[in-house]
N, C-alpha and C positions, 0 to 999 in steps of 0.2 A: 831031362827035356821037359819035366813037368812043372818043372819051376821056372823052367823060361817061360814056358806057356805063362801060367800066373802070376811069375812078373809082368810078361809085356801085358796079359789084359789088366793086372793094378794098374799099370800108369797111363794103359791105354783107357780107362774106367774113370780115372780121376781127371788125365786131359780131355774129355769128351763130356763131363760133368762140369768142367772149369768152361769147356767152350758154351756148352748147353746156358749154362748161368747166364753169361755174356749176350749170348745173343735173345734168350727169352726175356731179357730185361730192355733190349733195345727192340725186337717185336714189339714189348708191351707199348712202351715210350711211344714206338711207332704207332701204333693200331689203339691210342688212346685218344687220339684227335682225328679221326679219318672225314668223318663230314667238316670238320672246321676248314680242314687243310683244301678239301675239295673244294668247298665253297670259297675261300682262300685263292685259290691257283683259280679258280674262274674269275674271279676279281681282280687279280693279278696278270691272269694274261694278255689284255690288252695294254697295260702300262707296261710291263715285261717288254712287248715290242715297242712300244715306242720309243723306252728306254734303249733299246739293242739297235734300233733303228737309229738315234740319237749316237749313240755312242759307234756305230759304223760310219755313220758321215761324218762324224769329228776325226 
């Protein structure tokens, strides 16, 4: 039983290190431009609707 134990935590160790990777690289990606994006999406949000608006009456 003790080596089922320490198998499942190696691969449970190794998948939770694979996920950890993944997503601390896409955080980062994320949270690398956060006032850009902000000031961005406020710039953007009134042509966003007009675009949505444009593209609903079409």
């Amino acid at each position: 039983m003790a080596q089922n134990k320490i198998t499942g935590m190696t691969n449970n160790s190794e998948e939770q290190q694979t996920s950890s990777s993944t997503e601390e690289t896409i955080i980062e990606v994320v949270i690398q431009p956060p006032t850009t994006e902000a000031k961005v999406e406020s710039d953007a949000s009134p042509r966003c609707d007009y675009h949505s608006a444009s593209t609903a009456n079409a």
